[in-house]
C-alpha positions in Angstrom: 21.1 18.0 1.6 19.4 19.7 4.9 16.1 19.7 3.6 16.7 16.1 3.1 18.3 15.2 6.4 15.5 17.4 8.0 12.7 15.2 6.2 14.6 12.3 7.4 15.3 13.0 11.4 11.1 14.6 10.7 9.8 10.7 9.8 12.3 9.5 12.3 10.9 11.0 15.3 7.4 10.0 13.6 8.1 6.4 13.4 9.6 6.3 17.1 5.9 8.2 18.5 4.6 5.5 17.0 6.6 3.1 17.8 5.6 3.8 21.3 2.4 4.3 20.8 2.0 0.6 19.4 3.9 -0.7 22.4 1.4 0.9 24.4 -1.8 -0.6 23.2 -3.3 -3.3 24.2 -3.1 -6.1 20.8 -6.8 -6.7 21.5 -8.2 -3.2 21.0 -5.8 -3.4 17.7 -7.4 -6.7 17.0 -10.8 -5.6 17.2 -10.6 -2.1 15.8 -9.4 -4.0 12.5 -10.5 -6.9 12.5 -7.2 -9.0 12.1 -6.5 -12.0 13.9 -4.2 -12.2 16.9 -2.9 -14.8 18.9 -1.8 -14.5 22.2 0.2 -17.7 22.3 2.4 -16.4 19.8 2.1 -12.7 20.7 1.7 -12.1 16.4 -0.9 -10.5 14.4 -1.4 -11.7 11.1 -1.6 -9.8 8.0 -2.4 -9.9 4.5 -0.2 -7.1 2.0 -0.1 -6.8 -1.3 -0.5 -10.9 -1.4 1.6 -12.1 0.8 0.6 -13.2 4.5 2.9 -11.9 7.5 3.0 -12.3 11.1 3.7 -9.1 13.3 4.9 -9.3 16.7 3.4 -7.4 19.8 4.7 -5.5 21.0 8.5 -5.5 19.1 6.6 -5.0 15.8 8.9 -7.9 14.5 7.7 -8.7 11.1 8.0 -12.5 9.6 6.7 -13.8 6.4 4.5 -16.5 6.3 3.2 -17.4 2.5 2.0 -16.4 -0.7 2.2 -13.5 -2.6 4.8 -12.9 -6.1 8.5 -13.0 -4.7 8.8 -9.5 -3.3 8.2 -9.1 0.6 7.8 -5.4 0.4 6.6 -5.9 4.3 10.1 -6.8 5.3 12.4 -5.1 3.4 10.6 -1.7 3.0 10.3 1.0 5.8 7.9 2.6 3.9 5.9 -0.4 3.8 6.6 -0.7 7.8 5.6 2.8 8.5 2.3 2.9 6.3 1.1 -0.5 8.2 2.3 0.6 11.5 0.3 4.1 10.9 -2.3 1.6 10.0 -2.5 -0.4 13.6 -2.4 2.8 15.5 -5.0 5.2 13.7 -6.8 2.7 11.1 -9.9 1.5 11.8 -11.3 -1.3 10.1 -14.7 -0.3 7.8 -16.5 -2.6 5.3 -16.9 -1.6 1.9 -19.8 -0.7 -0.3 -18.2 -1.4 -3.2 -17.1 2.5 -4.1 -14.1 4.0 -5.2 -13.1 6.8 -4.8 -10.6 9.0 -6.8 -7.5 11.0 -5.2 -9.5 14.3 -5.8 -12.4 13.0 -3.4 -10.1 12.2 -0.6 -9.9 14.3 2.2 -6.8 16.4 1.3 -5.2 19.4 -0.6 -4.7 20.4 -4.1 -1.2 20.4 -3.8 -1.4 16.7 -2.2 -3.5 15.9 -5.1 -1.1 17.2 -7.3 1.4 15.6 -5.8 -0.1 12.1 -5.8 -1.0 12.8 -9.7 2.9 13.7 -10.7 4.5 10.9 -8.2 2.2 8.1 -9.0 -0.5 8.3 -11.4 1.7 9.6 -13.9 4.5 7.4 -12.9 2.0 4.2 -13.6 1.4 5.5 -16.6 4.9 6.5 -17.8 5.9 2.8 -16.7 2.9 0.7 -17.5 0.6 2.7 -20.3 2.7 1.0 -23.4 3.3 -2.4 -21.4 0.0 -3.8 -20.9 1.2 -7.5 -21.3 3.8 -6.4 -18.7 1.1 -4.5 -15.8 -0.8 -7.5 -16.9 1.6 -9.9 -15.6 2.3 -7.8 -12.7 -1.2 -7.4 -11.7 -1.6 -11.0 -12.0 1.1 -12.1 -9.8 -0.5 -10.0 -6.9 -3.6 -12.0 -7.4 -5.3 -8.8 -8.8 -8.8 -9.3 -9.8 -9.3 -8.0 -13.8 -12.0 -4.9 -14.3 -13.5 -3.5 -17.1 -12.2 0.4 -16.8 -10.1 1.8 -19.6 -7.9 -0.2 -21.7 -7.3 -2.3 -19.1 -7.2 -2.2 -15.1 -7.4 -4.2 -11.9 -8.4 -4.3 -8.7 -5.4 -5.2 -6.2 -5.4 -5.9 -2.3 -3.1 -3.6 0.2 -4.0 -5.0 3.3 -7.2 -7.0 4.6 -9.7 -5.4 2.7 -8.1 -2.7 1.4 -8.2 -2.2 -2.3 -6.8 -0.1 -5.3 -7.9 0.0 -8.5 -5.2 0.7 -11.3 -6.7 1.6 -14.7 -4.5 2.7 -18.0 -5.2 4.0 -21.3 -3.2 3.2 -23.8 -1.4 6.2 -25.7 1.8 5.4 -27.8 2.4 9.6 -27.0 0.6 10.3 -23.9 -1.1 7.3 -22.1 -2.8 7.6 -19.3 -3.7 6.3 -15.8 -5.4 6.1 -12.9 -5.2 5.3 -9.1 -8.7 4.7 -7.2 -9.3 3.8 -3.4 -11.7 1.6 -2.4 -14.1 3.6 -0.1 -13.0 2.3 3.7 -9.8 4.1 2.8 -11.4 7.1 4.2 -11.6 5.4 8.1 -7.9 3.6 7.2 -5.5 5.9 6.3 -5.0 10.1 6.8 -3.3 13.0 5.2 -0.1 11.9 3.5 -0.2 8.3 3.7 -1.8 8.0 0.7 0.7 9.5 -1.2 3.3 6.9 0.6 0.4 4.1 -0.5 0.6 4.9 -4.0 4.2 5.2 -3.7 4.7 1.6 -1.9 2.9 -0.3 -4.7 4.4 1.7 -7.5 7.9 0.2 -6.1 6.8 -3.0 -5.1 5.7 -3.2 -8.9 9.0 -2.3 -9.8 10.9 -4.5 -7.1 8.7 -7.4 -9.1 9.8 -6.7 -12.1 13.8 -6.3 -11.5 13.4 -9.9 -9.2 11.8 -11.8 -12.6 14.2 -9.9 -15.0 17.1 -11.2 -12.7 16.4 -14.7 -13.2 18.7 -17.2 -15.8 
């Protein structure tokens, strides 16, 4: 329970450095440095995430959805979601892609992040997903994922502006398998352990999906 409530008070203090940090810069530098729109009549930026469009306020960081997307507004309900894209507007920077992708191992981190990523979310996606391909399917489609040819079958899906994953599975009735790449501007977006938190945002938001459709009469 300390080691907990350390982690906890250890993100906390995080989030509120950053939290003053985004106060503190200017929404046009933000703007331009990713290459998201901002208006200063309204004071918002807005945002694409996993499908759905949101506006986020400057400097509050109030976030509002706007459209799209499959039911689940990860970006307002999820600190995890909030602290990834708010680690995003402070240290991101927006590159354009050359079509790559790039496994966990080739991103700049640890074997024992990599090992970390591989037990908390590849293997989760494949645990979940590798003998429910009609079920990822349906999942991948409602966050307008775009179908690929990899494995048995996989798709490319959007974080934020840009921003792309690529979940593959092999189908194993004892063992399937899976896999998690990052589209190569990853490298100038995101640092250190947020990639981990990345994997583990979508993994939930696929869940989240799932649990809102099985709800319904």
């Amino acid at each position: 329970m300390r080691k907990q409530s350390f982690h906890c008070n250890q993100k906390q203090r995080s989030s509120i450095a950053y939290f003053a940090q985004y106060r503190n810069t200017l929404p046009q530098d933000i703007s331009n440095r990713l290459s998201i729109p901002f208006s200063p009549v309204s004071q918002t930026f807005q945002i694409r995430f996993l499908g759905s469009t949101y506006w986020v306020t400057h400097p509050d960081f109030r976030i509002q959805y706007l459209s799209g997307g499959n039911g689940v507004q990860s970006l307002c309900s999820s600190s995890d979601a909030q602290h990834l894209l708010l680690h995003y507007f402070i240290d991101g920077d927006h590159q354009e892609t050359v079509g790559a992708f790039l496994p966990v191992q080739a991103l700049p981190w640890d074997s024992t992040s990599v090992a970390t990523f591989q037990r908390r979310c590849t293997d989760r996606l494949a645990h979940s997903y590798g003998n429910r391909p009609d079920i990822f399917q349906a999942v991948m489609e409602s966050l307008l994922g775009i179908r690929q040819a990899y494995g048995d079958i996989s798709y490319d899906i959007e974080l934020i502006n840009d921003l792309f994953l690529r979940l593959i599975l092999w189908k194993d009735q004892d063992q399937p398998k899976a896999e998690i790449l990052f589209s190569d501007n990853f490298l100038t977006a995101f640092y250190g352990s947020d990639w981990l938190h990345i994997g583990e945002v979508v993994l939930q938001h696929m869940m989240d999906y799932e649990k809102l459709w099985s709800d319904i009469p």
